[in-house]
SERO-4910 file (N, C-alpha, C, O; in steps of 0.05 Angstrom, whole numbers):
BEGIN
 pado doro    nc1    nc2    nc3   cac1   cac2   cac3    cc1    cc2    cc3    oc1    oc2    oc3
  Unk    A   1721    179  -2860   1700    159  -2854   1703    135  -2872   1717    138  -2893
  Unk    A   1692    109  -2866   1709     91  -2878   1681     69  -2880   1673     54  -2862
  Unk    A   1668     72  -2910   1651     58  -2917   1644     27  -2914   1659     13  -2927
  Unk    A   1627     15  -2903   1624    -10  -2898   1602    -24  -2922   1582    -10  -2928
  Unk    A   1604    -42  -2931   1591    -58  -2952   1581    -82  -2936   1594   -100  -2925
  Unk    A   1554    -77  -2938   1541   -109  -2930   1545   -121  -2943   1548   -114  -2967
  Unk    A   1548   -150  -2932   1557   -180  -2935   1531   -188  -2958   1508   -184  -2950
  Unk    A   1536   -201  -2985   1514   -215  -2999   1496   -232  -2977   1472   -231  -2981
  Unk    A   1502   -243  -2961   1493   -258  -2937   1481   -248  -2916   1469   -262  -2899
  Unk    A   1483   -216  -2916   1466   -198  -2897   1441   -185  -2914   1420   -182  -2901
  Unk    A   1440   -179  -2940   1431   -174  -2953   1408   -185  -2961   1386   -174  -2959
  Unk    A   1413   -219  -2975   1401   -233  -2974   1380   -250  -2947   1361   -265  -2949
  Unk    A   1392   -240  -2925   1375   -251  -2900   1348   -230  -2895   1325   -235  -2889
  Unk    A   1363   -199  -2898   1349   -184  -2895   1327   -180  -2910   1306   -172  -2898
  Unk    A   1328   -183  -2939   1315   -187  -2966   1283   -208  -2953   1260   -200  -2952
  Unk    A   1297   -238  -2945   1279   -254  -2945   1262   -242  -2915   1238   -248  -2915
  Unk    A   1270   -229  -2893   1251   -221  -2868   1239   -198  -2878   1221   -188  -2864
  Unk    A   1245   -187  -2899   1232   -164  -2906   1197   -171  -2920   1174   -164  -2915
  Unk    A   1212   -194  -2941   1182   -210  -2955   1163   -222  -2938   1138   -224  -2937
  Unk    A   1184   -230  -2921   1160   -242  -2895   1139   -229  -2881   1116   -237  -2875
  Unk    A   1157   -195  -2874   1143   -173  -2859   1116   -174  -2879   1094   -184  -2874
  Unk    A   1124   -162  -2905   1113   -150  -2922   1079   -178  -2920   1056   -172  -2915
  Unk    A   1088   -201  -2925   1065   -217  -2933   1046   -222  -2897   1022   -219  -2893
  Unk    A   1058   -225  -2885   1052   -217  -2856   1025   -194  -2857   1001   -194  -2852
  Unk    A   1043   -177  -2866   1028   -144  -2864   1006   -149  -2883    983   -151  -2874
  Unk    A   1009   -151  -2903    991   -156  -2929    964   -181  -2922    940   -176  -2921
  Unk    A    975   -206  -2918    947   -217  -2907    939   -241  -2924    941   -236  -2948
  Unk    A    930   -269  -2919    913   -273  -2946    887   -257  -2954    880   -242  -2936
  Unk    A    871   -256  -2975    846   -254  -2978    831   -264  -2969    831   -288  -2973
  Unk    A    808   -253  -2950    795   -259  -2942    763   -269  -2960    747   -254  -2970
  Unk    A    762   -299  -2958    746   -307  -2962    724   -305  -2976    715   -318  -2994
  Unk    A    711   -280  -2962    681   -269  -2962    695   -236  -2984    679   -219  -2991
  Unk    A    716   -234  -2988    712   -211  -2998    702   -218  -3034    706   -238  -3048
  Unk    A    689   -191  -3041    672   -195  -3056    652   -200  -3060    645   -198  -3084
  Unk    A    637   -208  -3045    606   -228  -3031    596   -209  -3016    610   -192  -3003
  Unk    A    568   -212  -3016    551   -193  -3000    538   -208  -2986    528   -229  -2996
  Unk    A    533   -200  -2947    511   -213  -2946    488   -205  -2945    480   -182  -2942
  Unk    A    470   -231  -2951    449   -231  -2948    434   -228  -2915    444   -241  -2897
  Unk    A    408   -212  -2911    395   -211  -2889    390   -228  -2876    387   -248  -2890
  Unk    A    385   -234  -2849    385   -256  -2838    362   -263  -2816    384   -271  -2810
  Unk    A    345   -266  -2801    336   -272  -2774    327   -288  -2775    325   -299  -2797
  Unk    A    315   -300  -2750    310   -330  -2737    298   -344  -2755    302   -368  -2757
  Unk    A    278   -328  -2772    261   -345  -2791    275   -364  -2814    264   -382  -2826
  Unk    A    310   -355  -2817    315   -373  -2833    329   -400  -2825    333   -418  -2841
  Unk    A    334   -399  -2805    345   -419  -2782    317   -434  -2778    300   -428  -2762
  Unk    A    318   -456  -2799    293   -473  -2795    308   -501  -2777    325   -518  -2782
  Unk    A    284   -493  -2750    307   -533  -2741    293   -559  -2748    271   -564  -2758
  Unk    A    310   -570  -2742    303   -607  -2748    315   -624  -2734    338   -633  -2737
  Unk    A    294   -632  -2711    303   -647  -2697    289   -673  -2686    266   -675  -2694
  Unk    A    295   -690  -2672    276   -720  -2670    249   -716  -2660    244   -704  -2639
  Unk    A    230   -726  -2677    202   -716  -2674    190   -724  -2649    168   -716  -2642
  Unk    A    208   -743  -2632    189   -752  -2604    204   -741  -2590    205   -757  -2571
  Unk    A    224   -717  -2581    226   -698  -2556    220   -665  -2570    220   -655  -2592
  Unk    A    217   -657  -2547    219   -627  -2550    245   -615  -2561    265   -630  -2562
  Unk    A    246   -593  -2569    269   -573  -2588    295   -582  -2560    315   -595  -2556
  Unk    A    273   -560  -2542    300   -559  -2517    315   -575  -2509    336   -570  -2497
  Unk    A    302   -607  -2517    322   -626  -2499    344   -633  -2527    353   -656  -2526
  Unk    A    352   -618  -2548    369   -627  -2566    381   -605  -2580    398   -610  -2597
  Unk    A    374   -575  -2572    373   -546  -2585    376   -533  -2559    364   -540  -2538
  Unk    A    398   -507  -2561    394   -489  -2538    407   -457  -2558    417   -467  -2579
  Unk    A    408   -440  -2559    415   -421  -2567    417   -397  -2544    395   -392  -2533
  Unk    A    436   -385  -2537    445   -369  -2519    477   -354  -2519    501   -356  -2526
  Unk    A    465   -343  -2510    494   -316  -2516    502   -321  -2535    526   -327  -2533
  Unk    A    489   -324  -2570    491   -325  -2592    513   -353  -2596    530   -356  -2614
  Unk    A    509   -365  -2582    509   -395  -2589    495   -411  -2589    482   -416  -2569
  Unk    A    493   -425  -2610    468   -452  -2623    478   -473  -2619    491   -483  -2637
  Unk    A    474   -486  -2589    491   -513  -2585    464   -527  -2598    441   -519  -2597
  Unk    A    477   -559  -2613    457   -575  -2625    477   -611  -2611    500   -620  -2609
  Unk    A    449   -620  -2607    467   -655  -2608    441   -669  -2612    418   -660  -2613
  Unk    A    452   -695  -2615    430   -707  -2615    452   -736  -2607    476   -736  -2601
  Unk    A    434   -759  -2611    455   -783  -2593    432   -805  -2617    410   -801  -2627
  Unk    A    454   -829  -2616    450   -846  -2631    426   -864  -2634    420   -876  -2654
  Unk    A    417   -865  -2617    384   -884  -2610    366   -864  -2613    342   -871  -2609
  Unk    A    369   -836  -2619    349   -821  -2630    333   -829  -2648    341   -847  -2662
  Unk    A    306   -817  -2652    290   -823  -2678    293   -804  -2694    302   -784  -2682
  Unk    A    289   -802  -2717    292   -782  -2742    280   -759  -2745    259   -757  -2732
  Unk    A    285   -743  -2757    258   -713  -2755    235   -712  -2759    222   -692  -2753
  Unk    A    220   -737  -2774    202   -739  -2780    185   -769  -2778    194   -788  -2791
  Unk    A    163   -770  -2763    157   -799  -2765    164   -824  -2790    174   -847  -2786
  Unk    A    155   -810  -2815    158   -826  -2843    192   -820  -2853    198   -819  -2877
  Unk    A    208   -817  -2835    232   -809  -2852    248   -837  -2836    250   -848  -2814
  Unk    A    258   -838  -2866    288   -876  -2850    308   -856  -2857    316   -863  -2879
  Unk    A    321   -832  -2848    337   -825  -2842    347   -829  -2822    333   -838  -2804
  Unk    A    373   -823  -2816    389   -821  -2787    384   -797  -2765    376   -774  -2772
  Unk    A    389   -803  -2747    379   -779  -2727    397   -750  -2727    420   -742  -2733
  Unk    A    381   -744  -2722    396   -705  -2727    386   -687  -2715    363   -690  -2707
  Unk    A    399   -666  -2711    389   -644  -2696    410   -617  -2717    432   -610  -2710
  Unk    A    399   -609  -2735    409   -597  -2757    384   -566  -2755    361   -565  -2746
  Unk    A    402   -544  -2767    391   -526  -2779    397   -518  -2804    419   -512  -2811
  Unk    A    379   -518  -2818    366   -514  -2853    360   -483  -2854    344   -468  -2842
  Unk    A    384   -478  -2875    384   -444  -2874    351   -434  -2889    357   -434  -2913
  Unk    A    329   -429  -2887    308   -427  -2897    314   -402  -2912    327   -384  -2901
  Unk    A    306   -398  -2941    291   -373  -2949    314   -364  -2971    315   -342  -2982
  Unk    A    331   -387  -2975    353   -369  -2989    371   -397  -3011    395   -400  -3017
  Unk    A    354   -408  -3017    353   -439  -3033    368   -428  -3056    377   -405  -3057
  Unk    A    370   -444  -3073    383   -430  -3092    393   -458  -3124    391   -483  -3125
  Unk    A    400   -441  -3139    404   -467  -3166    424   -457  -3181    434   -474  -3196
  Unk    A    435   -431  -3183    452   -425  -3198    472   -399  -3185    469   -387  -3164
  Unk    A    487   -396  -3201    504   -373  -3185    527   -384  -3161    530   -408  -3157
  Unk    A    543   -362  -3145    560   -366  -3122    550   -364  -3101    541   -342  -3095
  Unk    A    550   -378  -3090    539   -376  -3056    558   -384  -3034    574   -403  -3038
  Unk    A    559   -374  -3016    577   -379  -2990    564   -378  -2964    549   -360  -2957
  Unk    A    571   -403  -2949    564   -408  -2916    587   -401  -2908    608   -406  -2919
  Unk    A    584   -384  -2882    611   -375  -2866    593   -382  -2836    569   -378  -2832
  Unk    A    620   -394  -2813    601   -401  -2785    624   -407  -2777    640   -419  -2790
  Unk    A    627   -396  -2745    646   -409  -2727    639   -440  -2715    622   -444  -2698
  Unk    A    653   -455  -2724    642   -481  -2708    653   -487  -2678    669   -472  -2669
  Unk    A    646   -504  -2666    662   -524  -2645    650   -551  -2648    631   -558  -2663
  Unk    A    664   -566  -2632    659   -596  -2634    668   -614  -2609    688   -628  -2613
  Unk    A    658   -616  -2587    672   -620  -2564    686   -654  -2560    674   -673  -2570
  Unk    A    702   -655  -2551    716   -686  -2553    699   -701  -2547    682   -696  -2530
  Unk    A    698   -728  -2564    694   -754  -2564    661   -749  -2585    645   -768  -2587
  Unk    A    655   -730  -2595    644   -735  -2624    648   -744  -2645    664   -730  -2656
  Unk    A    642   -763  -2658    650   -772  -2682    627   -782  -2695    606   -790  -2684
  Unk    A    634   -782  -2723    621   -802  -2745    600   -793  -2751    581   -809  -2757
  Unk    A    597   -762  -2752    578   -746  -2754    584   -726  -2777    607   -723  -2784
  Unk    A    560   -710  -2790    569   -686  -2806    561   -665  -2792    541   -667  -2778
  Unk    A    574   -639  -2793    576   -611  -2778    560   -598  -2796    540   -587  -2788
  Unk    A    567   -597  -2822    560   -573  -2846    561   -584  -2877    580   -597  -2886
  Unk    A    538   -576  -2890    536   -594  -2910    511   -580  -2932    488   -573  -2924
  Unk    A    519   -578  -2957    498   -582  -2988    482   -592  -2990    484   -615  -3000
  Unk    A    453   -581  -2982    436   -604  -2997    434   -600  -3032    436   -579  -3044
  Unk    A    429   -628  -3043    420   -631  -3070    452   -627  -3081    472   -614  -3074
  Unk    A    440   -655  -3111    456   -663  -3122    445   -679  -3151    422   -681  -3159
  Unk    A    463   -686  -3160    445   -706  -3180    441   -737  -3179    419   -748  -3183
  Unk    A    459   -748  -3174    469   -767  -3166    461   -772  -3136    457   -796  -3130
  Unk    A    457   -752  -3115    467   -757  -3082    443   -740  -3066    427   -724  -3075
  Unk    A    445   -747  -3042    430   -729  -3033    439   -701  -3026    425   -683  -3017
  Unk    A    464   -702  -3031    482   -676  -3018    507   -672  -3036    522   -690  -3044
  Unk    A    511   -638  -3045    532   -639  -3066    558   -625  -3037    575   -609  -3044
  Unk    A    558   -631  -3018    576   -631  -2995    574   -637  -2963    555   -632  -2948
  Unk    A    591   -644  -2960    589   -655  -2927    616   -650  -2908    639   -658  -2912
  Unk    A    607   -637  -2888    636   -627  -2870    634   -658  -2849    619   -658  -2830
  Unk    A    646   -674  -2854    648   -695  -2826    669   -699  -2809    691   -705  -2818
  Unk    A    665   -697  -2780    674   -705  -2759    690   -738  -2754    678   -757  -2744
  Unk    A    710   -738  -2761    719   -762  -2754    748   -769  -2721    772   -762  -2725
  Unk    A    745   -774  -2710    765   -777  -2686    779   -745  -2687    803   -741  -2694
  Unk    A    758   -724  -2678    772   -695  -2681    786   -689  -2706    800   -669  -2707
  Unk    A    783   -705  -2725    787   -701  -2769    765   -680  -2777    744   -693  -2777
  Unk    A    761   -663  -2781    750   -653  -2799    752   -662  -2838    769   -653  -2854
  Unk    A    734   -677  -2842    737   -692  -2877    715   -683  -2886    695   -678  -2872
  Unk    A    719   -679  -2920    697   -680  -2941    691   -701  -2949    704   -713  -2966
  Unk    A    669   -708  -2938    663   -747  -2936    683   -762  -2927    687   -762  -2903
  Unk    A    693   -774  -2938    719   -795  -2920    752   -782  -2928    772   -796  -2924
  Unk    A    754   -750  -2939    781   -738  -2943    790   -726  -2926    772   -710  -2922
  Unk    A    809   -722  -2911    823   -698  -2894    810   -675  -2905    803   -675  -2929
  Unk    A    806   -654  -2890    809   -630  -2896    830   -608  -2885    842   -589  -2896
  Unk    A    828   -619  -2856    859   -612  -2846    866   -635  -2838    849   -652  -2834
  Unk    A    892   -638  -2833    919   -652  -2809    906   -650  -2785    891   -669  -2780
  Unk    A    910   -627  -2765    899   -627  -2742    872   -626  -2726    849   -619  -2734
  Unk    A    879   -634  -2707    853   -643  -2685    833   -616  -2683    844   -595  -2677
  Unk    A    805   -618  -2688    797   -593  -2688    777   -598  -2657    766   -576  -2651
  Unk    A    771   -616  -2642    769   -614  -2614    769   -591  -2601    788   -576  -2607
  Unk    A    749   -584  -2580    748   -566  -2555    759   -537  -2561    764   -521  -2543
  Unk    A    762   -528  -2598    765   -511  -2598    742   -491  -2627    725   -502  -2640
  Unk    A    749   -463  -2629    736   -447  -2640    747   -451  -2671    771   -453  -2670
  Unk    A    739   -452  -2693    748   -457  -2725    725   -450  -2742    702   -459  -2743
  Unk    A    738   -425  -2761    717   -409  -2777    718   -428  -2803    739   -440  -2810
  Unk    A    687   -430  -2819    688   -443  -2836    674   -434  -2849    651   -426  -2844
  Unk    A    693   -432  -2879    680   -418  -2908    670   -435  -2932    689   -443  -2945
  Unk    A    659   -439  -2937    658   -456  -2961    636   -441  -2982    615   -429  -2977
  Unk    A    649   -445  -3004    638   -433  -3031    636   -449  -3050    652   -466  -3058
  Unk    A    603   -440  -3058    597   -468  -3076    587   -453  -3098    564   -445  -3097
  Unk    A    605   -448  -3120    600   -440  -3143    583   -458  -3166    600   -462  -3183
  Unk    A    567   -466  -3171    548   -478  -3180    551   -492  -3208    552   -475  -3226
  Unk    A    553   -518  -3217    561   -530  -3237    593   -529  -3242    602   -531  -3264
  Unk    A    610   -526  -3215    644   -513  -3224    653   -535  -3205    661   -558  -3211
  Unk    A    650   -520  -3172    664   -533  -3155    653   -520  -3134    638   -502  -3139
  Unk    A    660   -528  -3099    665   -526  -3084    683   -520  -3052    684   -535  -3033
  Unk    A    694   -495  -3053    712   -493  -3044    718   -479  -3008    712   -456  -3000
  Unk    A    730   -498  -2993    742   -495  -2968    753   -482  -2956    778   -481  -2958
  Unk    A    739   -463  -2935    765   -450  -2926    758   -450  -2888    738   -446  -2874
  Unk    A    793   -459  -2882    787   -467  -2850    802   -444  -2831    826   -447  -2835
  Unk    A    799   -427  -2817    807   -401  -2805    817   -386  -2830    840   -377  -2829
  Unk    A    803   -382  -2852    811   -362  -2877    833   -377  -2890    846   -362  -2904
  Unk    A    841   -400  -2890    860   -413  -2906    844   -431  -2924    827   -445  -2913
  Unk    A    849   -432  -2949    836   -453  -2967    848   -477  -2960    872   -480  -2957
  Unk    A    826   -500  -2957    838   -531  -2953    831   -552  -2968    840   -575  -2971
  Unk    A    807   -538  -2980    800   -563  -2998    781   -552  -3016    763   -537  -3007
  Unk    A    784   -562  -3055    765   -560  -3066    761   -587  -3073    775   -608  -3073
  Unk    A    729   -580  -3082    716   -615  -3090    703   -605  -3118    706   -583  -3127
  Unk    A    688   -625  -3130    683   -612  -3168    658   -617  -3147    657   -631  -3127
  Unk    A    634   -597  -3160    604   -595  -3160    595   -624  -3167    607   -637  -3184
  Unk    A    577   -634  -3155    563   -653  -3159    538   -651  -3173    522   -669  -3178
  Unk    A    538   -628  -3180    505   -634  -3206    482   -623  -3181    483   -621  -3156
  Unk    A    466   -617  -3200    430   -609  -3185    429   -587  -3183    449   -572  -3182
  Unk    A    400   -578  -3182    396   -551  -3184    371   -542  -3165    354   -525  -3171
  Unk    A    371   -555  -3140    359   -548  -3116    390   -542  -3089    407   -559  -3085
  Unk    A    390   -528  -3083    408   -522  -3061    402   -513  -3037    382   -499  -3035
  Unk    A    420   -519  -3011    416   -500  -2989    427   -508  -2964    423   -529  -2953
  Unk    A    442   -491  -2956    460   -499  -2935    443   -508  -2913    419   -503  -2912
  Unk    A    462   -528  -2888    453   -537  -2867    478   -545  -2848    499   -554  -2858
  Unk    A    475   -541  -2818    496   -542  -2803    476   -558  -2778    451   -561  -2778
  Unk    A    501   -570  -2753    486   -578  -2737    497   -608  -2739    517   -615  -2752
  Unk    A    482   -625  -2725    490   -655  -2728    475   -675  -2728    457   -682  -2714
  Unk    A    490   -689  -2756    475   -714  -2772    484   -734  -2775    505   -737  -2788
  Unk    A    470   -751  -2764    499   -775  -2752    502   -803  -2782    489   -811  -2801
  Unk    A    528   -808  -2768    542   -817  -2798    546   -843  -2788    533   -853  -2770
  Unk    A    573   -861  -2806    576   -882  -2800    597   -879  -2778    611   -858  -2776
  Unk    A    600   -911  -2756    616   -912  -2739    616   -883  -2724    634   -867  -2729
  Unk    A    599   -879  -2706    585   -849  -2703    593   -856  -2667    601   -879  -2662
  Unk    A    592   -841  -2649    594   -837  -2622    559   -839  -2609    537   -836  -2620
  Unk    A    565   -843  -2590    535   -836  -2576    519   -815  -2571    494   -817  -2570
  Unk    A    529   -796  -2568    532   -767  -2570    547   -750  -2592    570   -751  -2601
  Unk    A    531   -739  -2595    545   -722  -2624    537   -690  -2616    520   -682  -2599
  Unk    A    552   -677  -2630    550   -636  -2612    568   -630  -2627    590   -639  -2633
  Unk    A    549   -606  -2635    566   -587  -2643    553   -559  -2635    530   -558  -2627
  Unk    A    572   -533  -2636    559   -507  -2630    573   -492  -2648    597   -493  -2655
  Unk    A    556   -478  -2655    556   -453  -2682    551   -420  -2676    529   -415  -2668
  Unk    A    563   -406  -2678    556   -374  -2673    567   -354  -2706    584   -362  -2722
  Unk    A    553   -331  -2708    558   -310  -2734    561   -332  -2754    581   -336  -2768
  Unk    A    535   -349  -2754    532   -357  -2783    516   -338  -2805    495   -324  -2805
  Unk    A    534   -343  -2824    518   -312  -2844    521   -340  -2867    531   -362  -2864
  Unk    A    505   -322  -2894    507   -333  -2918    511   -309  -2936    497   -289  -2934
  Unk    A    529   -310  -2951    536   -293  -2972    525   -300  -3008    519   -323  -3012
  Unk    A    524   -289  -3023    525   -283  -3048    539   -262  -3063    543   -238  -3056
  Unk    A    549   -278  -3093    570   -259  -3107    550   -261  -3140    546   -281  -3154
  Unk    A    543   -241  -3143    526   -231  -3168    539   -237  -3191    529   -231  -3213
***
């Protein structure tokens, strides 16, 4: 019988498809591991929407989707508010000032939305918000930054963000990290999703949200 020796060149190819299998198989970390969630029902899904129509004509929720829009000549949520128009939900009941906290939610965003925010921090020191997910020409940005390269349009994209309190802020878009930002100060908090229209904004603004949870890490 007459022994054959792989080639350093077979070796080494095989070597690197092997690491590949292996990290393949293995996975990143997921996000939420380590975090517990917290309990959830309708009561903490507080909405906010333009005080001169009804919920329904700007809110629909079905087959565990929370479509929200609202359009640019809207009025604000509240008679006395010079805010911009919105049709947002305010996670109620679970505020917070210190510690790790995490929003997790499948978004969508259907074409020709823009200039709007999807998901966002209230309270800050300085601001009214220590984060903001905005919609720009199918861009997903943290205020005016990329968060990804590609078009996130007409499709489904899970979104993590963890806001460790007095540290930083950190991104994650289908379980990949994309972006951290440093904490902005304050010690009132509380997530909110939905749409709040921004600058150079579309006429229509939408977004839809399903398995939004909120987590905490002790």
């Amino acid at each position: 019988m007459i022994a054959v020796n792989p080639s350093p060149r077979f070796l080494s190819t095989t070597f690197v498809w092997f690491a590949v299998f292996v990290t393949i198989c293995k996975g990143d970390p997921d996000p939420t591991d380590g975090f517990t969630a917290v309990p959830l029902d309708e009561d903490n899904f507080k909405k906010q929407w333009p005080y001169n129509v009804d919920l329904s004509a700007r809110y629909s929720f079905e087959y565990g989707i929370r479509r929200l829009w609202v359009y640019s000549s809207d009025k604000p949520y509240k008679k006395d508010s010079d805010t911009k128009p919105r049709t947002e939900i305010r996670m109620n009941g679970y505020d917070y000032s210190d510690g790790i906290w995490q929003f997790e939610g499948y978004g969508y965003v259907p074409n020709g939305t823009t200039g709007v925010s999807i998901m966002q921090i209230f309270g800050a020191d300085s601001y009214a918000t220590s984060f903001m997910l905005h919609v720009y020409d199918g861009q997903l940005m943290y205020y005016n930054k990329k968060v990804v390269e590609h078009d996130i349009y007409e499709r489904w994209f899970r979104v993590n963000v963890i806001h460790t309190v007095g540290q930083a802020i950190t991104v994650f878009i289908n379980g990949i990290q994309k972006y951290v930002a440093d904490d902005r100060g304050g010690k009132d908090h509380y997530f909110k999703f939905g749409v709040y229209m921004q600058e150079d904004s579309s006429y229509l603004m939408e977004s839809r949200w399903k398995d939004v949870q909120i987590y905490n890490k002790s």
